[in-house]
DRENNUKOL-186851 format. One record per atom (N, C-alpha, C): residue number from 0; residue in three letters; z, x, y. Coordinates in Angstrom, 2 decimals. Layout:
<pts>
    nr   rest        zz        xx        yy
   NUM    ALA         Z         X         Y
...
</pts>
This chain:
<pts>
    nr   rest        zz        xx        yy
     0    UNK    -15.96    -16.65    -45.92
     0    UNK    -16.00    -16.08    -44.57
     0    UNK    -14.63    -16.18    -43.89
     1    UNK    -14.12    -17.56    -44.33
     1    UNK    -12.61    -17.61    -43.46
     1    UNK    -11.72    -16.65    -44.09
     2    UNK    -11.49    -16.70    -45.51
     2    UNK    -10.91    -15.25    -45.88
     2    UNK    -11.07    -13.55    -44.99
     3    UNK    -12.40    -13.57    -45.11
     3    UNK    -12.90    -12.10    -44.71
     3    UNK    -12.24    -12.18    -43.18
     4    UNK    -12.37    -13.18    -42.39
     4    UNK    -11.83    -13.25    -40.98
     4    UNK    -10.42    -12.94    -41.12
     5    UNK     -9.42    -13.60    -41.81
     5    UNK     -7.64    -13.55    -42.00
     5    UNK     -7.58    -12.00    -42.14
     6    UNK     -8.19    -11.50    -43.27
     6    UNK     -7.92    -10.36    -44.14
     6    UNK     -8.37     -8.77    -43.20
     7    UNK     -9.43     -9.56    -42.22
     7    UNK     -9.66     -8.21    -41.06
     7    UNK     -8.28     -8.33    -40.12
     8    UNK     -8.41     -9.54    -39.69
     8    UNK     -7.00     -9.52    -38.73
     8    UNK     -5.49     -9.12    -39.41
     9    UNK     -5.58     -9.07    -40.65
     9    UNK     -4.42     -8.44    -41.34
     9    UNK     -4.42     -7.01    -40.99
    10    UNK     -5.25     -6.46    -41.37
    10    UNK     -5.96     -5.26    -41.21
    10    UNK     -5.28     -4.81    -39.98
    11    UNK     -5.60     -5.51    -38.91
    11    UNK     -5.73     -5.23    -37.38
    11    UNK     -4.06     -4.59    -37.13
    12    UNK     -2.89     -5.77    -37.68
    12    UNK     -2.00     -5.72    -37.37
    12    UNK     -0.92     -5.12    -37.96
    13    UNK     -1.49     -4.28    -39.53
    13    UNK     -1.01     -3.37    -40.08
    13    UNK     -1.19     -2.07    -39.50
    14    UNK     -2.97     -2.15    -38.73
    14    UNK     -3.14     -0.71    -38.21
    14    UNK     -2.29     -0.18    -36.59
    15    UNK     -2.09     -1.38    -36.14
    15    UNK     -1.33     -1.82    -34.84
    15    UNK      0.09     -1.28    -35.02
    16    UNK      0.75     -1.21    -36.10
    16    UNK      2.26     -1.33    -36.92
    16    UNK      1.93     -0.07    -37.03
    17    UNK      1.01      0.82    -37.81
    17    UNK      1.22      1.95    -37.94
    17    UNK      0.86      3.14    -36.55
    18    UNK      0.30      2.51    -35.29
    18    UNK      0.20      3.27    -34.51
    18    UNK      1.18      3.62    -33.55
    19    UNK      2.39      2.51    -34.32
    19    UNK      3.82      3.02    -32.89
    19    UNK      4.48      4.13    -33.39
    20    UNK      4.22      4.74    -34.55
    20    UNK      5.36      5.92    -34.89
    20    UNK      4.49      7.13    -34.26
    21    UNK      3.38      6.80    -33.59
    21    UNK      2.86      8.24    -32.81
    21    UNK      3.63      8.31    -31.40
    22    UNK      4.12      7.17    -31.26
    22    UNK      5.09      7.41    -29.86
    22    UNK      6.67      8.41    -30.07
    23    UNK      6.19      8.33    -31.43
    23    UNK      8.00      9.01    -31.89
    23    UNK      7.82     10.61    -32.08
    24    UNK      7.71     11.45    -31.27
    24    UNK      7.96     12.97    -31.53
    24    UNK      8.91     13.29    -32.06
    25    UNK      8.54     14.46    -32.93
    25    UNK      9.58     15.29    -33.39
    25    UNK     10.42     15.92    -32.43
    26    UNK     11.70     15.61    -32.82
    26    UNK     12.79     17.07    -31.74
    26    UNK     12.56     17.99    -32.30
    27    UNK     12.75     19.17    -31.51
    27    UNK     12.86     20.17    -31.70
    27    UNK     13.58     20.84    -32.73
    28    UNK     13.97     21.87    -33.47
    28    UNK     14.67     22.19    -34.31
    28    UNK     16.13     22.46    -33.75
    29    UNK     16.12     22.65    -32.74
    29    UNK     17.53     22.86    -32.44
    29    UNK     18.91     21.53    -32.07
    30    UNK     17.42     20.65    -32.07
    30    UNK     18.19     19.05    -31.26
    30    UNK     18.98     18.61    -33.23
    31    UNK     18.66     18.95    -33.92
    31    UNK     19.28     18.46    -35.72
    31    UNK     20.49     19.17    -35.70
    32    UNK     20.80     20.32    -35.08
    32    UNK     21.92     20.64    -35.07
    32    UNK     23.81     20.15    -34.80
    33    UNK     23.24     18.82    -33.95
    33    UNK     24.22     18.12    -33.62
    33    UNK     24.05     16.53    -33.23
    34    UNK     24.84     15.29    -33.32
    34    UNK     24.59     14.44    -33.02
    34    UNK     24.15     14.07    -31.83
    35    UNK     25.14     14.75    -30.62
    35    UNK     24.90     14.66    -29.18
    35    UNK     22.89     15.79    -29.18
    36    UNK     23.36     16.40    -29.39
    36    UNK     21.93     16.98    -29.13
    36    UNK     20.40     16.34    -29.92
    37    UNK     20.38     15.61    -30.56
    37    UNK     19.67     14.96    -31.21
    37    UNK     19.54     13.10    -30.20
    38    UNK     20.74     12.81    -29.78
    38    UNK     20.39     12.29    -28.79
    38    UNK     20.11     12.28    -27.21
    39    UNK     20.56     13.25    -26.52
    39    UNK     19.66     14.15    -26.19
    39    UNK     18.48     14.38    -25.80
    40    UNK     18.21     14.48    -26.91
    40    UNK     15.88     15.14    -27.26
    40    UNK     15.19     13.66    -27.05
    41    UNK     15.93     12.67    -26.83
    41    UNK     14.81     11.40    -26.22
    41    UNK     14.72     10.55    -27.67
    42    UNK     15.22     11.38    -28.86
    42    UNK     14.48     10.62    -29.83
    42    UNK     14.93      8.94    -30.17
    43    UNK     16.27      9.18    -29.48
    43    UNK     16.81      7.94    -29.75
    43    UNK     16.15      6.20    -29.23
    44    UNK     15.71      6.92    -27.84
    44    UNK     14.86      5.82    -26.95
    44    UNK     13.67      5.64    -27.90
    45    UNK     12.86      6.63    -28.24
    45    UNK     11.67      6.48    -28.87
    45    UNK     12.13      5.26    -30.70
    46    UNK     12.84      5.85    -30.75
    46    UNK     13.23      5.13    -31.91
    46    UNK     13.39      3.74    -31.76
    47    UNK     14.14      3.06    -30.88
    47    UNK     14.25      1.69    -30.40
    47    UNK     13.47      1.42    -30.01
    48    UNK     12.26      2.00    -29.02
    48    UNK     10.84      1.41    -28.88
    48    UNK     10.28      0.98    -30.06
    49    UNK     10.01      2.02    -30.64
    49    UNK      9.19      1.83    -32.40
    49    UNK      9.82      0.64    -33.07
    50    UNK     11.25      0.26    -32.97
    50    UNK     11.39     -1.08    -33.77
    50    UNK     11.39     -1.85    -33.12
    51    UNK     11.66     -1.54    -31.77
    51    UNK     11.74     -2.96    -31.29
    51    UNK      9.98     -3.69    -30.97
    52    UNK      8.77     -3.01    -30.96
    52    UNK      7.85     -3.35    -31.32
    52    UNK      7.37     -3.42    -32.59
    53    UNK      7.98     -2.86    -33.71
    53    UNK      7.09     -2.93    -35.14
    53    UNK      7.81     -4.31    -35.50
    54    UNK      8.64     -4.97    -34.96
    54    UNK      9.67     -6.48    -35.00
    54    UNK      8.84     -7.30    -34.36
    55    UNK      8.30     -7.16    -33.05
    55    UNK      7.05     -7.74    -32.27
    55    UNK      6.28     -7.94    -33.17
    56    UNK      5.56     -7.03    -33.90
    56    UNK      4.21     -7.37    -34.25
    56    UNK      4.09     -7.91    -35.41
    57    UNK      5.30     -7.61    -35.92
    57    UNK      5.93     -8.33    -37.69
    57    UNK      5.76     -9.87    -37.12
    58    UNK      6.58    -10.42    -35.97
    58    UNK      6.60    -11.46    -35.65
    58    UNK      5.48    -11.66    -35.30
    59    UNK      4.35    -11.41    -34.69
    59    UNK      2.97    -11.79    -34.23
    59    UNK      2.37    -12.11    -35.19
    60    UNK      2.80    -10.98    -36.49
    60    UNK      1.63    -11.36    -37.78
    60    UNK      1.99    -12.71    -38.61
    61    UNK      3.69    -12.30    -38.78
    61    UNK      3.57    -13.76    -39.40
    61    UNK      3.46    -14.94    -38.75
    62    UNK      3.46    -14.86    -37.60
    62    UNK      3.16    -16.33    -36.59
    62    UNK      1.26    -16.92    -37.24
    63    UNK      0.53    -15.44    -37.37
    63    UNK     -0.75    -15.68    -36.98
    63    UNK     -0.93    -16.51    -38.66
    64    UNK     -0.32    -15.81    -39.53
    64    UNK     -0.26    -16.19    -41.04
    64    UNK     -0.20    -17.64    -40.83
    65    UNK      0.74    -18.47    -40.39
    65    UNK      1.48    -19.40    -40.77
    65    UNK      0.66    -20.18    -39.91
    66    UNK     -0.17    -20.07    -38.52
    66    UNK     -1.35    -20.53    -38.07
    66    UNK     -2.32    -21.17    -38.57
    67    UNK     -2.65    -19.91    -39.64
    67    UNK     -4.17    -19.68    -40.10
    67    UNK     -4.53    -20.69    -40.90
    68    UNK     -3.04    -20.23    -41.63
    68    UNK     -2.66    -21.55    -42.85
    68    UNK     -2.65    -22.96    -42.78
    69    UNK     -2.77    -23.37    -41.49
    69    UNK     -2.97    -24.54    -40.53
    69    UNK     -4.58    -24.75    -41.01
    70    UNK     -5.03    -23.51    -40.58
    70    UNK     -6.64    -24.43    -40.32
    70    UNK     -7.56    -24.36    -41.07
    71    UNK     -8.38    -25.21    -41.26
    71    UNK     -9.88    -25.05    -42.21
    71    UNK    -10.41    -23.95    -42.42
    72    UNK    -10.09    -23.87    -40.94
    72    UNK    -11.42    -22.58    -41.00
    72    UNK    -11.32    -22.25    -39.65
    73    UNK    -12.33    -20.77    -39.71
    73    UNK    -12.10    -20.43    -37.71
    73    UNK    -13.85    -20.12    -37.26
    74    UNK    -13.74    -20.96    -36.46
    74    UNK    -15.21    -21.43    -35.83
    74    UNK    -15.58    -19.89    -34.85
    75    UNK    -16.65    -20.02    -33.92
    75    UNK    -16.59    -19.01    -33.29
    75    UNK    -15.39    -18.69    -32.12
    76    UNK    -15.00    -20.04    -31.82
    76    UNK    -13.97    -19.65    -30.13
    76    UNK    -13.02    -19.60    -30.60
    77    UNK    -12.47    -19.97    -31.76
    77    UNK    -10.82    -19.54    -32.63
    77    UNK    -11.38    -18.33    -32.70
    78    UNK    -12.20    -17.91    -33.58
    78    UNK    -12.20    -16.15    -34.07
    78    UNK    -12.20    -15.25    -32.39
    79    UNK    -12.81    -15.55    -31.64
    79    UNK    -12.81    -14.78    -30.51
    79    UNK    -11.07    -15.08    -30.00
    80    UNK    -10.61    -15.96    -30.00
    80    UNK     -9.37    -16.42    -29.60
    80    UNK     -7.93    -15.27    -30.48
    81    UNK     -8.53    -15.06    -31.83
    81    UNK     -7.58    -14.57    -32.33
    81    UNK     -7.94    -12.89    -32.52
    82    UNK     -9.28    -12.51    -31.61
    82    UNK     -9.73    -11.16    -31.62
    82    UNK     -9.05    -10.68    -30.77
    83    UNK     -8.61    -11.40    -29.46
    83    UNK     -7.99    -10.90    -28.31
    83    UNK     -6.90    -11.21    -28.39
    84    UNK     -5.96    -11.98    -29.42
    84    UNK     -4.63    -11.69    -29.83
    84    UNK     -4.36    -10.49    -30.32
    85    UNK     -5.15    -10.56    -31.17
    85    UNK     -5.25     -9.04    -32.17
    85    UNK     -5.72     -7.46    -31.08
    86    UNK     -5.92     -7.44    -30.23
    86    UNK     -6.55     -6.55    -29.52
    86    UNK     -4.83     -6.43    -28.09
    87    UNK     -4.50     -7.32    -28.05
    87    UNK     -3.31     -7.19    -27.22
    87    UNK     -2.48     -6.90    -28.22
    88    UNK     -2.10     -6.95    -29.13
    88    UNK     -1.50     -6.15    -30.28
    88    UNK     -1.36     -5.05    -30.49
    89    UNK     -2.31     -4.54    -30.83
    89    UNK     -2.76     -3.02    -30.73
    89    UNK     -2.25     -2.52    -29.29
    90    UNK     -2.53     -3.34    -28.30
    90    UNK     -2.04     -2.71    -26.70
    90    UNK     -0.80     -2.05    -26.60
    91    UNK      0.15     -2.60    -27.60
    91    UNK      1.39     -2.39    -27.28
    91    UNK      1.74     -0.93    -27.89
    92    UNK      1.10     -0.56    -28.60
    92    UNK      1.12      0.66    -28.45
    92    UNK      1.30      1.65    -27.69
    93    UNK      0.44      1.02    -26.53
    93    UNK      0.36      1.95    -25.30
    93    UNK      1.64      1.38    -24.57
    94    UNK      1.66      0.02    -24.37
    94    UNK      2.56     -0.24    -23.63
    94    UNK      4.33      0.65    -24.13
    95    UNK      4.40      0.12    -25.74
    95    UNK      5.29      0.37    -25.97
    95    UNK      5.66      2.14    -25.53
    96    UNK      4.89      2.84    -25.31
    96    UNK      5.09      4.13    -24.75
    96    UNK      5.70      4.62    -23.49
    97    UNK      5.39      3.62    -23.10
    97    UNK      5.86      3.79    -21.38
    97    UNK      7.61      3.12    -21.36
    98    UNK      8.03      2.50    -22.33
    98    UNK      9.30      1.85    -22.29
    98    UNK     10.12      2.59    -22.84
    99    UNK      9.77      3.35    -24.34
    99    UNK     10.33      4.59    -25.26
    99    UNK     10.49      5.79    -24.95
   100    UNK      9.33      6.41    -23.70
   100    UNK      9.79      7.43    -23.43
   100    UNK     10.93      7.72    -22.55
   101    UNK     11.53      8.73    -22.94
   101    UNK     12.93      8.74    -21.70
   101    UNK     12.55      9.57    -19.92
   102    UNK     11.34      9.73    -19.99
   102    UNK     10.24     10.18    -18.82
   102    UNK     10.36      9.10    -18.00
   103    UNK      9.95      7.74    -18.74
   103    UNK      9.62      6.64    -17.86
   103    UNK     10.37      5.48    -18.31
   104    UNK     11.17      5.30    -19.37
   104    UNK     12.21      4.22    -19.56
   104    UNK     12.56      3.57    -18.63
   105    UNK     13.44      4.50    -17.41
   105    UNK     13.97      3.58    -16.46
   105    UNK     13.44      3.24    -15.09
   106    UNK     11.95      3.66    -15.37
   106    UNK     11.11      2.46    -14.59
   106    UNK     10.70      1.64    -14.71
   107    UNK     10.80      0.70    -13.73
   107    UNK     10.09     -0.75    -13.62
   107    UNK      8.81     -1.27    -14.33
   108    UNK      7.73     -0.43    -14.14
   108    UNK      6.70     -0.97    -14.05
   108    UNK      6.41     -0.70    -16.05
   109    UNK      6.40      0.46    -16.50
   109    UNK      6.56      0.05    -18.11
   109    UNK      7.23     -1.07    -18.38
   110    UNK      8.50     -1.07    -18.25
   110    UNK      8.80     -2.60    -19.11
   110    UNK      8.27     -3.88    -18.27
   111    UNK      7.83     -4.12    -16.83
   111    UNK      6.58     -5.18    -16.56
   111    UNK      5.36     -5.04    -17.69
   112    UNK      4.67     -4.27    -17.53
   112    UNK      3.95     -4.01    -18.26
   112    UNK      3.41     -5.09    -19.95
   113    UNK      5.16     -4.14    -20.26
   113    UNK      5.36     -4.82    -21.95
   113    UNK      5.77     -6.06    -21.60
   114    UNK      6.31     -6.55    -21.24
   114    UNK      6.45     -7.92    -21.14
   114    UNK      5.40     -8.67    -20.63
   115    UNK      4.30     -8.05    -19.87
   115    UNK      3.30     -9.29    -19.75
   115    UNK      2.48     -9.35    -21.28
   116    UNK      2.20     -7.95    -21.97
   116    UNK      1.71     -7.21    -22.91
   116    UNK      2.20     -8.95    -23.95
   117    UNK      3.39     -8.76    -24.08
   117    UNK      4.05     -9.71    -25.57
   117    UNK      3.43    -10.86    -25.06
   118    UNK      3.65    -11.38    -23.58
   118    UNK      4.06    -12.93    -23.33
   118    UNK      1.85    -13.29    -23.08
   119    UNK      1.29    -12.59    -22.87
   119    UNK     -0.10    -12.57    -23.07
   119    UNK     -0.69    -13.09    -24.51
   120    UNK     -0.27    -12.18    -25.59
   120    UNK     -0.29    -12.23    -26.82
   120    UNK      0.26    -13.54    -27.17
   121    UNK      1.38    -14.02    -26.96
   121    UNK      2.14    -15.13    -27.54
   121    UNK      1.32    -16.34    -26.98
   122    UNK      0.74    -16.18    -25.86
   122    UNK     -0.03    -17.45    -24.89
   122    UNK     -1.09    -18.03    -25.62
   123    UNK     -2.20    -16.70    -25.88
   123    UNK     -2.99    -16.58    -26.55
   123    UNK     -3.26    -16.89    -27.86
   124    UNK     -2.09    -16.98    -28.95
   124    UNK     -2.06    -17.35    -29.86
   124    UNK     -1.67    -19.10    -29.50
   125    UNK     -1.42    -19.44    -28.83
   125    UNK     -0.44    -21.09    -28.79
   125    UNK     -1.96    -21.10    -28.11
   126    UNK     -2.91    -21.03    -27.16
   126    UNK     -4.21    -21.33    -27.20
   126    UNK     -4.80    -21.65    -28.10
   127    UNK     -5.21    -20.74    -28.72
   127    UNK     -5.87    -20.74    -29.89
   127    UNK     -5.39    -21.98    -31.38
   128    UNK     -4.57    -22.12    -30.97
   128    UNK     -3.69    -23.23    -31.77
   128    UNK     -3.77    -24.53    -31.17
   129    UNK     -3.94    -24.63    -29.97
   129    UNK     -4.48    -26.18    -29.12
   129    UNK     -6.18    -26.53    -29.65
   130    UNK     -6.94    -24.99    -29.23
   130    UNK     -8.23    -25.02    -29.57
   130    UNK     -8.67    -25.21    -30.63
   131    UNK     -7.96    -24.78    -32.09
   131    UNK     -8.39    -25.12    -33.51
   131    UNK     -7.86    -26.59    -33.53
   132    UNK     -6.93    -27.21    -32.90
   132    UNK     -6.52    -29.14    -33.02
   132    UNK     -7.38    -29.61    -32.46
   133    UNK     -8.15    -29.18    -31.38
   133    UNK     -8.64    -30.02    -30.35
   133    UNK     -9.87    -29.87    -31.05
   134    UNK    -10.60    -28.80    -31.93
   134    UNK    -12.15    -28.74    -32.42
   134    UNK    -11.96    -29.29    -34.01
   135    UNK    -10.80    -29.85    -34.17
   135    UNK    -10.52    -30.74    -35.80
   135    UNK    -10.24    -29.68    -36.83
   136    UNK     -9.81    -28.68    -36.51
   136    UNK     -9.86    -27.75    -37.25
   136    UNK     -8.79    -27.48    -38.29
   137    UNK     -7.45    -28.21    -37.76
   137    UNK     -6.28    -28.19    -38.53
   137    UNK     -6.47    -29.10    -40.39
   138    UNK     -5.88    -28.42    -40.94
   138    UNK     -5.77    -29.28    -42.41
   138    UNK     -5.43    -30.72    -42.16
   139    UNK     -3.98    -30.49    -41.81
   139    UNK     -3.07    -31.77    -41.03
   139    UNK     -2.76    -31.99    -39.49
   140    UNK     -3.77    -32.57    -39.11
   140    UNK     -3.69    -33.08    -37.66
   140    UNK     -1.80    -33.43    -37.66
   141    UNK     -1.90    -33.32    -36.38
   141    UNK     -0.13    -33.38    -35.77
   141    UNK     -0.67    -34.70    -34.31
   142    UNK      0.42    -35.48    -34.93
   142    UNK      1.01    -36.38    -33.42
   142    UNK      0.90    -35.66    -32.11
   143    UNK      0.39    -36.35    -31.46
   143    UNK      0.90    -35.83    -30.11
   143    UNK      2.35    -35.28    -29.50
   144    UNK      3.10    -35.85    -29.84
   144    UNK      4.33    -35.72    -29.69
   144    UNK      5.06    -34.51    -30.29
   145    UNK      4.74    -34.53    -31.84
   145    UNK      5.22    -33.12    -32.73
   145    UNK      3.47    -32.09    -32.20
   146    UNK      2.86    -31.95    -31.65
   146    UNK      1.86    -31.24    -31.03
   146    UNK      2.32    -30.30    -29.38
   147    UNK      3.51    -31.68    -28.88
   147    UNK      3.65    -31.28    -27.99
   147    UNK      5.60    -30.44    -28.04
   148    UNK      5.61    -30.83    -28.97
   148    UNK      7.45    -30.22    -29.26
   148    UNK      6.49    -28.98    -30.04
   149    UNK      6.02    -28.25    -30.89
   149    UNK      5.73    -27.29    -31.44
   149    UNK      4.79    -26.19    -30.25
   150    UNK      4.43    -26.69    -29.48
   150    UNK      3.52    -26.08    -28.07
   150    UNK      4.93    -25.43    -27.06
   151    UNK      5.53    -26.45    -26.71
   151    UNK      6.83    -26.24    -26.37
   151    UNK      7.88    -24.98    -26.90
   152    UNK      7.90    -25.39    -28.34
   152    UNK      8.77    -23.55    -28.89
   152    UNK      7.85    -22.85    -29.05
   153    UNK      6.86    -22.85    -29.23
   153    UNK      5.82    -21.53    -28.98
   153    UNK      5.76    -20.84    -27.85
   154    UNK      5.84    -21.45    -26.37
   154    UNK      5.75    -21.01    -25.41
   154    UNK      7.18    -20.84    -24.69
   155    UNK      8.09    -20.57    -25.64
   155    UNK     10.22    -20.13    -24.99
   155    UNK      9.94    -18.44    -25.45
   156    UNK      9.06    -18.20    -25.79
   156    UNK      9.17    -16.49    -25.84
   156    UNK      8.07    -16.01    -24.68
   157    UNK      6.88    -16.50    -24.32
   157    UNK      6.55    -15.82    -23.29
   157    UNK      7.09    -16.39    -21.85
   158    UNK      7.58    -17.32    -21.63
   158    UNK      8.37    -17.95    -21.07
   158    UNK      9.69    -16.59    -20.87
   159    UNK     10.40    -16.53    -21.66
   159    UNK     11.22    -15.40    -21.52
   159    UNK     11.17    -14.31    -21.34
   160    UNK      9.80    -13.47    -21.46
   160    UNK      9.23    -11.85    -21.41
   160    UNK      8.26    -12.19    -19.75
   161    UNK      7.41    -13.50    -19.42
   161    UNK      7.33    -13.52    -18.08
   161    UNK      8.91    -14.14    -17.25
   162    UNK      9.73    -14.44    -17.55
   162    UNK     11.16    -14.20    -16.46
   162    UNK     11.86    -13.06    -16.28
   163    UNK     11.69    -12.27    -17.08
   163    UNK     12.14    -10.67    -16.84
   163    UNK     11.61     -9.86    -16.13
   164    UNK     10.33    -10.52    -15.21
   164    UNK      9.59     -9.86    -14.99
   164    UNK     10.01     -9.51    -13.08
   165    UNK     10.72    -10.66    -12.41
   165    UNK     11.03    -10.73    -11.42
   165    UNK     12.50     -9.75    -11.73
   166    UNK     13.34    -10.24    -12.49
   166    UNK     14.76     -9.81    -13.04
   166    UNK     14.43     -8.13    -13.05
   167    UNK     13.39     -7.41    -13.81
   167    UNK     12.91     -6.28    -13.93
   167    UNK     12.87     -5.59    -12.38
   168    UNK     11.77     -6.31    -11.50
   168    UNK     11.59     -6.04    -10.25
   168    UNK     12.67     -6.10     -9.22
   169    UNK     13.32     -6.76     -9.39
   169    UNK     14.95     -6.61     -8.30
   169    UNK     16.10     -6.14     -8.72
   170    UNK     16.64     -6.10    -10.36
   170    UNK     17.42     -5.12    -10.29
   170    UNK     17.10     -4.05    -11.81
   171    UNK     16.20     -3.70    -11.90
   171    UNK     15.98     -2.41    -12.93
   171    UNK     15.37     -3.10    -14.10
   172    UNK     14.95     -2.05    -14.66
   172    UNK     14.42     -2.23    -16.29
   172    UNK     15.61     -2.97    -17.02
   173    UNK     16.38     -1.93    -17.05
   173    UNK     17.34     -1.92    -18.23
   173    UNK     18.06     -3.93    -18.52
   174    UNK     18.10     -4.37    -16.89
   174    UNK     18.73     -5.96    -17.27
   174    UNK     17.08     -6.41    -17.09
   175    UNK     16.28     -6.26    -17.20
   175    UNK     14.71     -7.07    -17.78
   175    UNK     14.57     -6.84    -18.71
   176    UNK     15.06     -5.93    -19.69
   176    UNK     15.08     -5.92    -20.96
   176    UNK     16.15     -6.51    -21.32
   177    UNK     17.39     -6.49    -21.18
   177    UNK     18.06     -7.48    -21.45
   177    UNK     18.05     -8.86    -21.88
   178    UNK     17.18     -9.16    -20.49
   178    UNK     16.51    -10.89    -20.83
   178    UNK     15.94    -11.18    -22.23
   179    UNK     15.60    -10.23    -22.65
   179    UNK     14.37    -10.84    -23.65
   179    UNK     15.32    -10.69    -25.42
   180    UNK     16.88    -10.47    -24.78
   180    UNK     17.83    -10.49    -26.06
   180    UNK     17.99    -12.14    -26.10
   181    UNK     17.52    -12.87    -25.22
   181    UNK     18.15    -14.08    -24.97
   181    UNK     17.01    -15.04    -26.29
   182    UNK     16.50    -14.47    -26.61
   182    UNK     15.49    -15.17    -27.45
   182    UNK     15.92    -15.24    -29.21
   183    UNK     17.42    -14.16    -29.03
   183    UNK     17.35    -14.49    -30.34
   183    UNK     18.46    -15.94    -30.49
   184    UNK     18.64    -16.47    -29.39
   184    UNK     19.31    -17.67    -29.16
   184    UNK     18.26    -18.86    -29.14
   185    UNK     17.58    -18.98    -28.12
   185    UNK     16.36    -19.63    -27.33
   185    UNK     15.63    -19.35    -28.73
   186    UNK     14.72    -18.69    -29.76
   186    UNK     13.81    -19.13    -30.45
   186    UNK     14.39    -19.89    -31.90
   187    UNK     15.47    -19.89    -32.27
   187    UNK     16.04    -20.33    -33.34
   187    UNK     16.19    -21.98    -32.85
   188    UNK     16.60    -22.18    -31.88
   188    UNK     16.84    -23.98    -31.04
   188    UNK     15.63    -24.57    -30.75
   189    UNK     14.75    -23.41    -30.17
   189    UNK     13.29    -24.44    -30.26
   189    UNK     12.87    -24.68    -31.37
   190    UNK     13.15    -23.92    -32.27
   190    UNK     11.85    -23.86    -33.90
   190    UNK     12.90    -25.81    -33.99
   191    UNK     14.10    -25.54    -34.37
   191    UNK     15.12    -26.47    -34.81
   191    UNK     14.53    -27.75    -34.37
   192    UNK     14.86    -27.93    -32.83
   192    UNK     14.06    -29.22    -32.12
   192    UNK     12.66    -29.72    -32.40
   193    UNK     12.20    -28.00    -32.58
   193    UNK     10.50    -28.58    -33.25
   193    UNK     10.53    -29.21    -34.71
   194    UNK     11.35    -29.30    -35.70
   194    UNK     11.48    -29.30    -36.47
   194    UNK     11.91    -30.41    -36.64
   195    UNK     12.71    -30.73    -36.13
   195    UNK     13.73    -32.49    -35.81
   195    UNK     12.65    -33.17    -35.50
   196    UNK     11.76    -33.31    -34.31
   196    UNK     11.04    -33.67    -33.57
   196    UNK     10.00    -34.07    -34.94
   197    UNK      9.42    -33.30    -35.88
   197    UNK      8.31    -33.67    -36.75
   197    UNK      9.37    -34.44    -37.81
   198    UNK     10.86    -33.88    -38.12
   198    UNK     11.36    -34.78    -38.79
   198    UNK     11.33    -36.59    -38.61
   199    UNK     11.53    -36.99    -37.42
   199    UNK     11.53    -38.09    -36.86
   199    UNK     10.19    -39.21    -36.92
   200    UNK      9.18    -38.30    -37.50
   200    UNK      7.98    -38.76    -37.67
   200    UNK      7.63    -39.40    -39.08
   201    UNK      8.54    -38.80    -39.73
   201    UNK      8.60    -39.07    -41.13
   201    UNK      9.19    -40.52    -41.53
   202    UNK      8.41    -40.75    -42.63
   202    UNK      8.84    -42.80    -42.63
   202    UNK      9.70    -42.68    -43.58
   203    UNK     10.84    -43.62    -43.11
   203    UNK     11.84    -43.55    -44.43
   203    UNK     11.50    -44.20    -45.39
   204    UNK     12.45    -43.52    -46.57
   204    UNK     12.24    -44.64    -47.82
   204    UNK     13.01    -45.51    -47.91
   205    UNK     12.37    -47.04    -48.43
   205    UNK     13.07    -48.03    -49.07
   205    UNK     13.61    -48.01    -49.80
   206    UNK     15.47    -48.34    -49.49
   206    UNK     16.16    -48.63    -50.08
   206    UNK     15.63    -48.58    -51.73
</pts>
C-alpha cells in the first residue's frame, strides 16, 4: 500500500511537470524570422516561467522522495498531508501562468500569488514531516536538536518566497522575483548547517 501511495504521488508530479509547457504558445510564423522578433512574441517570458517552475517541482519531487524514504509508512493524516502538497503542485500551473505571460508579468499580484503557491507547498511538506516523527513513523527517529536544525532549512525557502511578498507589493514584481534568487545562496548553508548539526551527533571513534 505504501508503495502504491509514493508511486501515485510520483504520478501526480510528473503530470504537474508536464502541464507547464501548455503555458508556452507557439509564435507565430513570422516571430522565427528573427531573433528580436521571436523575442518579441512573449515567448521568451513564457519560456523562463516553464523552467523556472519545472526546477520547482523537480525540487518538490525530490524533496518528497527523500521524505518518503524517511518513513515506514504513510498513515491516513501523512497521506492527506502529502495529497495537498501534491495538489498545490499541480496549482502552479495556473499560477505559473500569470507570471509567464507578458499580459500580466509585470503585475503584482501573479508573482504574490506564486510565491504564496511555492512557500504553501514547501510548509506543507515540513508539516507533514513533523507529523510522520511525531506519529513514530520515521525509520530513524532524529534528536530533537538535528529535528530542529533540519525543520529550520526546510523552512529558508518559504521563508524567502513569503518575504517577496511585501518587496513584490512596494516596489514591483520584477525585485520580488528577484528575492527568491537569494535561495540559491540561503538553501545550500542551511542543508550544510543541517548537516554539521546531525554531524555533531555522531560518537567518535576510539582512538
Amino acid at each position: 500500500m505504501f508503495g502504491r501511495d509514493v508511486s501515485y504521488i510520483d504520478a501526480v508530479y510528473g503530470f504537474a511537470a508536464t502541464l507547464l509547457i501548455a503555458n508556452v504558445d507557439a509564435p507565430p510564423a513570422a516571430a522565427w524570422r528573427s531573433l528580436d522578433a521571436l523575442v518579441a512574441s512573449g515567448v521568451v517570458f513564457q519560456a523562463f516561467g516553464f523552467i523556472l517552475s519545472f526546477t520547482v517541482i523537480a525540487v518538490f519531487w525530490r524533496l518528497n522522495v527523500r521524505l518518503t524514504r524517511l518513513f515506514t509508512g504513510l498513515d491516513s493524516v501523512t497521506t492527506i498531508l502529502n495529497l495537498v502538497a501534491a495538489a498545490g503542485v499541480i496549482f502552479l500551473a495556473f499560477t505559473t501562468q500569470g507570471i509567464s505571460d507578458p499580459a500580466s508579468s509585470h503585475l503584482r499580484i501573479p508573482t504574490v500569488l506564486y510565491a504564496v503557491n511555492v512557500a504553501l507547498v514547501s510548509i506543507c511538506m515540513s508539516i507533514m514531516y513533523e507529523v510522520a516523527r511525531a506519529r513514530g513513523l520515521l525509520r530513524h527517529p532524529t534528536s530533537r536538536r538535528q529535528n530542529a536544525a533540519d525543520l529550520a532549512a526546510g523552512l529558508v525557502a518559504p521563508m524567502v518566497f513569503l518575504a517577496s511578498i511585501p518587496v513584490t507589493i512596494v516596489w514591483g514584481a520584477i525585485p520580488g522575483r528577484w528575492c527568491w534568487a537569494a535561495l540559491i545562496v540561503l538553501s545550500p548553508i542551511a542543508g550544510l548547517l543541517a548537516a554539521r548539526t546531525g554531524d555533531t551527533r555522531k560518537p567518535r571513534r576510539k582512538g
